[in-house]
VEXDREN-2710 file (C-alpha; in Angstrom, 1 decimal):
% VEXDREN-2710
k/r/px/py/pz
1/UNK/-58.0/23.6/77.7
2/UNK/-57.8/20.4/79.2
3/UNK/-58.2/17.7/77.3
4/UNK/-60.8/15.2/79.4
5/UNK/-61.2/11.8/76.7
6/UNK/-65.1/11.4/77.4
7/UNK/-65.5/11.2/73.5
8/UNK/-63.2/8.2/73.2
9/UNK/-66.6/6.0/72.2
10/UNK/-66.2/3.8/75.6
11/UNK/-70.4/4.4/75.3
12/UNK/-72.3/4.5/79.0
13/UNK/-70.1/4.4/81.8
14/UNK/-68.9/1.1/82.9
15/UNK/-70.2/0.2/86.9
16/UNK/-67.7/-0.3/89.0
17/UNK/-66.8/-1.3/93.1
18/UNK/-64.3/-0.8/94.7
19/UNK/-62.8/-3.0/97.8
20/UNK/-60.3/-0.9/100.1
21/UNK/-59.8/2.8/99.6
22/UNK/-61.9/3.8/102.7
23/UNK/-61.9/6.7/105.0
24/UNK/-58.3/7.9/106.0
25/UNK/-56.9/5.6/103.0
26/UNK/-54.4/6.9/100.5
27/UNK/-54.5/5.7/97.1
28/UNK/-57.9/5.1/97.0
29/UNK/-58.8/8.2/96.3
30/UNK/-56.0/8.7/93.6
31/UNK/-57.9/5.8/91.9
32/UNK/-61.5/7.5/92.3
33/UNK/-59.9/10.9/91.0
34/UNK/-58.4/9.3/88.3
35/UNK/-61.3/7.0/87.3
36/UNK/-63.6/10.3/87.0
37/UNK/-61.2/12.4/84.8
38/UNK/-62.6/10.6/81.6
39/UNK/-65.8/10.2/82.8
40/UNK/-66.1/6.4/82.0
41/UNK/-66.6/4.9/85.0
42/UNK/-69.3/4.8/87.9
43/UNK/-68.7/3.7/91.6
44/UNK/-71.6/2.1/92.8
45/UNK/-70.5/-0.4/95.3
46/UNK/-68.0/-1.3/97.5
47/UNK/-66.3/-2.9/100.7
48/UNK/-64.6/-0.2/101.0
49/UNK/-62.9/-0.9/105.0
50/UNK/-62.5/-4.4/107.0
51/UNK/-64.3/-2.3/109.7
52/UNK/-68.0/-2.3/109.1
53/UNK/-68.9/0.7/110.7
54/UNK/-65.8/2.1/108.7
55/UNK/-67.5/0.6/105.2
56/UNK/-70.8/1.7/105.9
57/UNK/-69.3/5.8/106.6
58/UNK/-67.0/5.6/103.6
59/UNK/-69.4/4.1/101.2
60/UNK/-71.8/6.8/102.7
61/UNK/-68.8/9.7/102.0
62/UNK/-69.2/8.3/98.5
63/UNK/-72.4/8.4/97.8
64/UNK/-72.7/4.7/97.4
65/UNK/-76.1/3.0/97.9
66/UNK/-76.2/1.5/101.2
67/UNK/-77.5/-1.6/99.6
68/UNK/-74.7/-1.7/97.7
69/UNK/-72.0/-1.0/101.0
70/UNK/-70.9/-4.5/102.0
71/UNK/-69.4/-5.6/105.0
72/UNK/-66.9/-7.7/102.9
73/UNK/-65.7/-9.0/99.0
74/UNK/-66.9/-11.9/99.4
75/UNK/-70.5/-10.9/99.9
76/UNK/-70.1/-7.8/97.2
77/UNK/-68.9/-10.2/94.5
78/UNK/-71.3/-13.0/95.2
79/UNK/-74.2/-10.1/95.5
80/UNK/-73.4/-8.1/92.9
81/UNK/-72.5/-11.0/90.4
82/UNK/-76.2/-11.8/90.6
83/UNK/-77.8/-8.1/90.2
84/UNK/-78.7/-6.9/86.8
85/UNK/-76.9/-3.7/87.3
86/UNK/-74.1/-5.6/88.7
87/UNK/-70.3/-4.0/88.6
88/UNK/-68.8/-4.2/85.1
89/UNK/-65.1/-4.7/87.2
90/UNK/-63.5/-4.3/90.4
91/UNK/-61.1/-2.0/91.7
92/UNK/-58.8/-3.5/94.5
93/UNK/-56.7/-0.6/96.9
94/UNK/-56.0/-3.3/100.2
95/UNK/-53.0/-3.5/101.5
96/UNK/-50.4/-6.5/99.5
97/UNK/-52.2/-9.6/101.1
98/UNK/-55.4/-9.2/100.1
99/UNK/-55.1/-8.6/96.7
100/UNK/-54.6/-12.2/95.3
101/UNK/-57.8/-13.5/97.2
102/UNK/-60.2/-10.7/96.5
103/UNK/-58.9/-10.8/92.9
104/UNK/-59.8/-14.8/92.6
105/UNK/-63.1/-13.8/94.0
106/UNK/-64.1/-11.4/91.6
107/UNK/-62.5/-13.4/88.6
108/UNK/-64.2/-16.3/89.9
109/UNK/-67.4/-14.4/89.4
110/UNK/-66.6/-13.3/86.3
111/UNK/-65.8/-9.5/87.1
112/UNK/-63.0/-7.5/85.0
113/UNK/-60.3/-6.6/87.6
114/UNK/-58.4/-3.7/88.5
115/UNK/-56.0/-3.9/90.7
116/UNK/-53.3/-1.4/92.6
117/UNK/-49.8/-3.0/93.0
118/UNK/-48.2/-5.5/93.4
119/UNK/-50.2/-8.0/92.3
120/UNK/-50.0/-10.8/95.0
121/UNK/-47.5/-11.8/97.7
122/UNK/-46.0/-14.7/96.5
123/UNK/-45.2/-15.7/92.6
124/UNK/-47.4/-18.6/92.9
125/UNK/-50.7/-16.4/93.7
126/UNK/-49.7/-14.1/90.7
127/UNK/-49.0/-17.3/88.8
128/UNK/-52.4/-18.6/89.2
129/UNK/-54.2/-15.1/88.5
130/UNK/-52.5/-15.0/84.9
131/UNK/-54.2/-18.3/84.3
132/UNK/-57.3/-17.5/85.8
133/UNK/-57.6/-14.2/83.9
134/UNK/-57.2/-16.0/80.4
135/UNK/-59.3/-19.0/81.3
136/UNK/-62.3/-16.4/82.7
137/UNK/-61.1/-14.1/79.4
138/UNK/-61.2/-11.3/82.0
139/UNK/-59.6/-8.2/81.6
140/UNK/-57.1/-7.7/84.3
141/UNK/-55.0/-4.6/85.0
142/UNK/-52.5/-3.3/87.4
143/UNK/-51.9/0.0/87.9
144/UNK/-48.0/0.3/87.8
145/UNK/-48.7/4.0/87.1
146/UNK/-45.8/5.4/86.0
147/UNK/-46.3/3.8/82.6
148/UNK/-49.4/6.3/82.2
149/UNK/-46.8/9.4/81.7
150/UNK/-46.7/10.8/77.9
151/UNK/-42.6/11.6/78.4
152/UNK/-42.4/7.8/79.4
153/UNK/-44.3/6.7/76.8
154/UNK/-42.2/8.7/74.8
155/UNK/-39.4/6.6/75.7
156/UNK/-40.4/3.5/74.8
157/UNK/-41.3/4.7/71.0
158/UNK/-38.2/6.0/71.0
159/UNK/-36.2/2.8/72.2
160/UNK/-38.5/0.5/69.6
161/UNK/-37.9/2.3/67.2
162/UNK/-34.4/2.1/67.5
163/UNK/-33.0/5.8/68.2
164/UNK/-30.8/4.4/71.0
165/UNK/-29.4/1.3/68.8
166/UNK/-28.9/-1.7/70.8
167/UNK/-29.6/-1.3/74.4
168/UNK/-26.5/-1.9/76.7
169/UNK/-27.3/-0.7/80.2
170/UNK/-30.2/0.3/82.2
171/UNK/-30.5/1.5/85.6
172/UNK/-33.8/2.5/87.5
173/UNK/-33.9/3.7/91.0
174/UNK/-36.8/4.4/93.3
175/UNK/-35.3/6.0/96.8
176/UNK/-36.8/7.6/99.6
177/UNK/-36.6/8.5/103.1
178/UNK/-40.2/8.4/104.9
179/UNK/-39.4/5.2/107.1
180/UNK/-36.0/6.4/107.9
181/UNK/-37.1/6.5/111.3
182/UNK/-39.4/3.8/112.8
183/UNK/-42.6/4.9/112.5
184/UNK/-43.4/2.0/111.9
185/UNK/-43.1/0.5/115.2
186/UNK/-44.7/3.8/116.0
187/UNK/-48.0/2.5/114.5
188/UNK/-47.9/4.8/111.5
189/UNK/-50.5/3.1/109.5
190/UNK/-49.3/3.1/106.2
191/UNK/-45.9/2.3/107.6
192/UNK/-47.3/-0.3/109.7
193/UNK/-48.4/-2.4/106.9
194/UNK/-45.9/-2.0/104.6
195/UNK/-43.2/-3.7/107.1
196/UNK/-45.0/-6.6/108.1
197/UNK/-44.0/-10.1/106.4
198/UNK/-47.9/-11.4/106.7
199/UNK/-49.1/-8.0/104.7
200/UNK/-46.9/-6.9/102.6
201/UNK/-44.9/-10.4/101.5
202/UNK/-41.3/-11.4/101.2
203/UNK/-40.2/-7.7/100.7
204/UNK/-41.0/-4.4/102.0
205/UNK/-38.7/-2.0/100.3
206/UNK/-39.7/-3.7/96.6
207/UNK/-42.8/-5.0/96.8
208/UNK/-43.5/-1.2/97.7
209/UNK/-41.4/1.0/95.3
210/UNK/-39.3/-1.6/93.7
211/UNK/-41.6/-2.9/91.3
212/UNK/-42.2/0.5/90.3
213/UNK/-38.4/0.9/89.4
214/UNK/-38.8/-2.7/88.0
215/UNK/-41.5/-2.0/86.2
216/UNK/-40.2/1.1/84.2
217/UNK/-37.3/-0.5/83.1
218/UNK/-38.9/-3.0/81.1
219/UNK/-41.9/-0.8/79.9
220/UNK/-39.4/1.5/78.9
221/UNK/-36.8/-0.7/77.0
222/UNK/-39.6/-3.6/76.1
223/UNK/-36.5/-6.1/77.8
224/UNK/-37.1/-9.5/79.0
225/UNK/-35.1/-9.2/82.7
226/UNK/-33.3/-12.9/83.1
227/UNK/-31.6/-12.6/86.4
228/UNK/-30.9/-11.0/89.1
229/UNK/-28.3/-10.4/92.2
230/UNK/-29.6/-8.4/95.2
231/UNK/-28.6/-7.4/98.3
232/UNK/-31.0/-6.6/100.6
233/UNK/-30.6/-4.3/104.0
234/UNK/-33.1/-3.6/107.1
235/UNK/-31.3/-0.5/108.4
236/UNK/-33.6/0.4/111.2
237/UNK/-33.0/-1.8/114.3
238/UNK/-36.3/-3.9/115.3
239/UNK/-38.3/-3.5/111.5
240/UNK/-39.5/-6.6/110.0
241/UNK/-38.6/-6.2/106.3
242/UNK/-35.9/-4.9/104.3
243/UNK/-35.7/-0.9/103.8
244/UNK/-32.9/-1.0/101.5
245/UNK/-32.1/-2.6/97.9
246/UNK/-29.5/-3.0/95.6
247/UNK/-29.9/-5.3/92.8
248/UNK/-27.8/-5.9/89.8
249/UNK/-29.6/-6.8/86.5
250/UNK/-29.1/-9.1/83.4
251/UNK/-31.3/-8.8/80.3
252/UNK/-31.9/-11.4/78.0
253/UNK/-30.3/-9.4/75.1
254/UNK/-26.8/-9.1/77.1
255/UNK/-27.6/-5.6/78.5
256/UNK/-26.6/-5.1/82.1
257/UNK/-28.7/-3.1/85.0
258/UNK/-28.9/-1.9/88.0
259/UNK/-31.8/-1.0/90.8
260/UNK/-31.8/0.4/93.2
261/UNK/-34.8/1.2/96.0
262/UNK/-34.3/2.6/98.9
263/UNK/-36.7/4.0/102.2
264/UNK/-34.3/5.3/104.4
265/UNK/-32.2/8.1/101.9
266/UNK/-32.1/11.0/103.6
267/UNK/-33.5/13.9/101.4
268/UNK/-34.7/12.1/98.7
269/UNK/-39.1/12.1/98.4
270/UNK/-40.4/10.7/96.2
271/UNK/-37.0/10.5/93.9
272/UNK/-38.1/7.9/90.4
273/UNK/-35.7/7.5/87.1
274/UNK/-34.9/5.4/84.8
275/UNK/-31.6/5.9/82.4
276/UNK/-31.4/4.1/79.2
277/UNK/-27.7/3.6/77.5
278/UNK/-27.7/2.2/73.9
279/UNK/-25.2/2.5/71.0
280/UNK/-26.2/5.1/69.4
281/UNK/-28.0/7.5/72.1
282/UNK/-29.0/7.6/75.3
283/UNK/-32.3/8.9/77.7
284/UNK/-33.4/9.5/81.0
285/UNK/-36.6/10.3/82.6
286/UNK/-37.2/11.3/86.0
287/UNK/-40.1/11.4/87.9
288/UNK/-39.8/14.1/89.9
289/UNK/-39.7/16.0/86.8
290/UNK/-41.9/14.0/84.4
291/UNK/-42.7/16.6/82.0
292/UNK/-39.6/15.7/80.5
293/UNK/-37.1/13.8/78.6
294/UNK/-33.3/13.8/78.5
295/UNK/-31.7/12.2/74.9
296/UNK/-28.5/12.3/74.2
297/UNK/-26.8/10.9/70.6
298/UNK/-23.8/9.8/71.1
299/UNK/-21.3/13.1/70.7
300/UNK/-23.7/15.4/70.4
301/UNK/-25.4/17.6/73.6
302/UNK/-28.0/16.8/75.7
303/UNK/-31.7/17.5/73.9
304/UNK/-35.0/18.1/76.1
305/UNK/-37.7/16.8/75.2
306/UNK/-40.9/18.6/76.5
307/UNK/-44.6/16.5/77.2
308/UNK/-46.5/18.6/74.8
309/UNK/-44.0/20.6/72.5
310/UNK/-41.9/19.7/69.3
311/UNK/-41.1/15.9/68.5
312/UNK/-43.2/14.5/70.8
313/UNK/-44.3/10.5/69.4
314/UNK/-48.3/9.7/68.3
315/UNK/-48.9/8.0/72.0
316/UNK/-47.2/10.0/74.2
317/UNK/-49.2/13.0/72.6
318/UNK/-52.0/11.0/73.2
319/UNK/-51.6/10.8/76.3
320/UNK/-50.9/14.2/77.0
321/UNK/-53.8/16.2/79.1
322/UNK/-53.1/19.8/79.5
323/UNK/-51.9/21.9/76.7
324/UNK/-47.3/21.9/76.8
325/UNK/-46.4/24.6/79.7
326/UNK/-49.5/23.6/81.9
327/UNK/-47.5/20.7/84.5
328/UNK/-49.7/17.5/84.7
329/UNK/-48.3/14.3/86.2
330/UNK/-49.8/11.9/88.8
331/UNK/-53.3/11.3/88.7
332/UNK/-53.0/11.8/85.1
333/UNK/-51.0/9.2/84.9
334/UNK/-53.7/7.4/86.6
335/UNK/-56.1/8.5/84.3
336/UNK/-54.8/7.5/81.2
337/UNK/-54.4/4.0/82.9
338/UNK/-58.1/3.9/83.8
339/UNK/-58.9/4.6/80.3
340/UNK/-57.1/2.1/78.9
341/UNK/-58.5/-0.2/80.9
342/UNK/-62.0/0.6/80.2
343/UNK/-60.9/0.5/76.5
344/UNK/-60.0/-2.9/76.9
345/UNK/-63.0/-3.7/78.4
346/UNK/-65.4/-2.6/76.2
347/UNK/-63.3/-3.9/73.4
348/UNK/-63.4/-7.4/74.6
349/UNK/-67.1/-7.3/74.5
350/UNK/-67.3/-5.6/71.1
351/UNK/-64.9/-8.9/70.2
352/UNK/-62.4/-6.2/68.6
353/UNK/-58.6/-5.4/69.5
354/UNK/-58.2/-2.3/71.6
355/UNK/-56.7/0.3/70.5
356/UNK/-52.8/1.2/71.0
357/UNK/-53.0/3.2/74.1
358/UNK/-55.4/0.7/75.2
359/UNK/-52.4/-2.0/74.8
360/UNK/-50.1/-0.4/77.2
361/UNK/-52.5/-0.3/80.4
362/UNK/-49.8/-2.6/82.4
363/UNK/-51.8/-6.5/82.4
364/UNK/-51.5/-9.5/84.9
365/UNK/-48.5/-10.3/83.2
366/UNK/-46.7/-7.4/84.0
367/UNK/-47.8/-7.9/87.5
368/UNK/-46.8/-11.5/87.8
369/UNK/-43.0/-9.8/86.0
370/UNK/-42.8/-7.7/89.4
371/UNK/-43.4/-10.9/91.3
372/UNK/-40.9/-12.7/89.9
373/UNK/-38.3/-9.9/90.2
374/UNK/-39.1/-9.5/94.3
375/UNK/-39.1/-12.9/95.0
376/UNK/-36.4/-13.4/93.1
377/UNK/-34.4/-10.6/94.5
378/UNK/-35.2/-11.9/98.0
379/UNK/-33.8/-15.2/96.9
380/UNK/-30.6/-14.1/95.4
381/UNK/-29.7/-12.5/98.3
382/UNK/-30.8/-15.3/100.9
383/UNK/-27.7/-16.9/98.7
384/UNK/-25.5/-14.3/99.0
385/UNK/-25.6/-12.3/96.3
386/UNK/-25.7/-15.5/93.4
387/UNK/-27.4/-14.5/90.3
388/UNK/-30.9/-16.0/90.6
389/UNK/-33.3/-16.2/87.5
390/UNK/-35.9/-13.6/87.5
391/UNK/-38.1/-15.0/84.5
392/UNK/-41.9/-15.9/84.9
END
C-alpha cells in the first residue's frame, strides 16, 4: 500500500502560495503534486504568471480564490502578510531571475520560503538571503530534489558512517541532449529562458543541471568542495550561454572530483550519477535508475542495494513510499522534500528541533553552496582553466 505520511503530526495543513507555476509551466505542477502527496499543505494563493490574464486562468485551473489571484508578488506578499488566514510560506517556480527578489519579498514579510533552484543569479543575492533567512528566523528551503531519493539517502548513511573509509574521489555527472539543436533561438520556451544571461545568470548549462550534479556530491559524501577548474563550452553557434561543462573538483579533505554537465550529448535524457571511491569501498547511484544502489568493498563483487528490500538504512527506509518492487522516483522525491519542509516549519513554531528527515530538506545554505560552485566555475574558466575557490 502506499505509504502517504499524513500522520506525521504536522497538525492542520499549513497555507501556502505559490508565485510561477502557471498554465503551460513545468515544474510547477511537480511541486503541487508533490506538496499534496502528504497532505500537509493547502494552495490558496498565488501569482501564478507575469501575464494577468494568464494569473487570473491558472489561479482559476486551481481552484484558488480570485481574491486571493494576484497580478504580482509584491501585492500577494504585502496582501497576504496582512490577512488572518494569510500563507504560512511561499513557493517560488519563476524562471532563475526572479527568485532572489520574490524571495526577499516574502522573507521581508516574514513568510517561510520555498524555493525551486538555483537559488539566485549571482552569489551575492544568495549571500544576502542566508542572512536574511537567519535574521527573519525563516525557514528556507530549496528543492535540489534529488536528495529526496531513499537509495541516495542511503548513500550518505553509508559514507558517514564510514563503510567507504576515507573518501578519495568523487565524480557526478548530469548530461543531456534536449538543446542539442537550437531551439532556443527557435523560441522554445523553456529553452528560451534557460540561455539567456539576464534570466538564467552567469551559466546556463549549471545553473540548470549542474547544481544538481553539484549538489549530490556533497549531500552524498557530506564534503566541503574548496575549488574548482572548469571549462566551459557553447557548442551551438549563435546561443547565449554555455551548453557544456567540465569541471575538475578539490575537496577540503584531499579527495579529488570531477563534473561533468552537459546539454548537447546525444542520447543521453535525463542521464544523473554520482560515484563515490573511498578506501575501503566504493558506490554509485544513478538516476535513471534510482531504485538502486551499487557498493562495492574493495575485492569483493559488486552488491545491489534495492529502495525497499534487505539492508536498507533508518532514513532511506523512511523515505521510502511504495512497498520494495513497486518503482517510485520523481515526485516522491519531491514529496519527501515538501515534508521536510513542513516539518521544519512547524517545528520552529513549536520551538523544538526537527526531526532527522526533517534535517536533510536541502536549506539556503545549500543553495548559496550551488552559487558559489557556478560562479565559481564560470570564473575559473574566464582564467583559463586556474583553480578558483569554490567556498561560500
Amino acid at each position: 500500500m502506499v505509504d502517504a505520511r499524513a500522520q506525521n503530526n504536522l497538525g492542520p495543513r499549513l497555507r501556502v502560495g505559490m508565485v510561477g507555476g502557471g498554465r503551460d509551466a513545468f515544474i510547477g505542477a511537480v511541486h503541487r503534486m508533490a506538496m499534496r502527496l502528504d497532505d500537509g499543505f493547502d494552495l490558496v494563493a498565488g501569482a501564478l504568471s507575469s501575464d494577468p490574464a494568464r494569473a487570473r486562468a491558472s489561479a482559476a485551473d486551481l481552484r484558488i480564490a480570485p481574491d486571493r489571484a494576484y497580478a504580482d508578488y509584491q501585492e500577494m506578499a504585502a496582501r497576504e502578510a496582512t490577512r488572518p488566514d494569510g500563507i504560512e510560506a511561499v513557493v517560488i517556480v519563476t524562471p532563475n531571475h526572479l527568485h532572489y527578489p520574490i524571495a526577499k519579498a516574502f522573507l521581508d514579510a516574514g513568510v517561510d520560503v520555498i524555493c525551486d533552484k538555483p537559488l539566485a543569479t549571482t552569489l551575492d543575492q544568495a549571500r544576502e538571503l542566508v542572512a536574511l533567512a537567519l535574521a527573519k528566523d525563516r525557514v528556507f528551503a530549496v528543492t535540489l530534489n534529488n536528495t529526496g531519493y531513499p537509495m541516495v539517502r542511503q548513500a550518505r548513511e553509508m559514507i558517514a558512517g564510514g563503510e567507504l573509509g576515507e573518501i578519495r574521489l568523487v565524480h557526478a555527472a548530469y548530461i543531456q541532449d534536449w538543446l542539442t539543436r537550437p531551439i532556443d533561438a527557435d523560441g522554445h520556451k523553456q529553452a528560451e529562458w534557460r540561455t539567456d544571461p539576464a534570466r538564467a545568470g552567469a551559466s546556463a548549462v549549471l545553473a540548470d543541471i549542474g547544481v544538481h550534479a553539484h549538489n549530490l556530491a556533497l549531500f552524498v559524501t557530506g564534503l566541503e568542495l574548496d575549488a574548482v577548474a572548469a571549462d566551459l563550452t557553447t557548442f551551438v553557434p549563435g546561443r547565449r550561454l554555455d551548453d557544456n561543462a567540465h569541471v575538475l573538483l578539490r575537496f577540503a579533505n584531499g579527495a579529488r572530483g570531477v563534473l561533468l554537465a552537459s546539454q548537447v550529448a546525444v542520447g543521453n535524457l535525463n542521464n544523473l550519477s554520482v560515484k563515490v571511491y573511498g578506501t575501503r569501498a566504493g558506490l554509485e547511484w544513478r538516476g535513471e535508475e534510482p531504485e538502486l544502489l551499487h557498493f562495492t568493498p574493495f575485492g569483493e563483487p559488486t552488491r545491489l542495494l534495492r529502495r525497499g528490500g534487505p539492508g536498507n538504512s533508518p532514513l532511506a527506509a523512511q523515505a521510502s513510499r511504495m512497498p520494495a518492487g513497486h518503482p517510485e522516483g520523481y515526485i516522491e522525491g519531491f514529496a519527501n522534500l515538501y515534508l521536510g519542509a513542513a516539518e521544519r516549519i512547524v517545528a520552529r513554531r513549536a520551538g523544538r528541533p526537527a526531526a532527522a528527515y526533517a534535517a536533510l530538506t536541502p536549506t539556503v545554505r545549500d543553495g548559496a553552496l550551488g552559487l558559489a560552485f557556478v560562479e565559481a566555475a564560470v570564473a575559473s574558466h574566464r582564467n583559463g582553466g586556474a583553480w578558483t575557490s569554490a567556498r561560500l
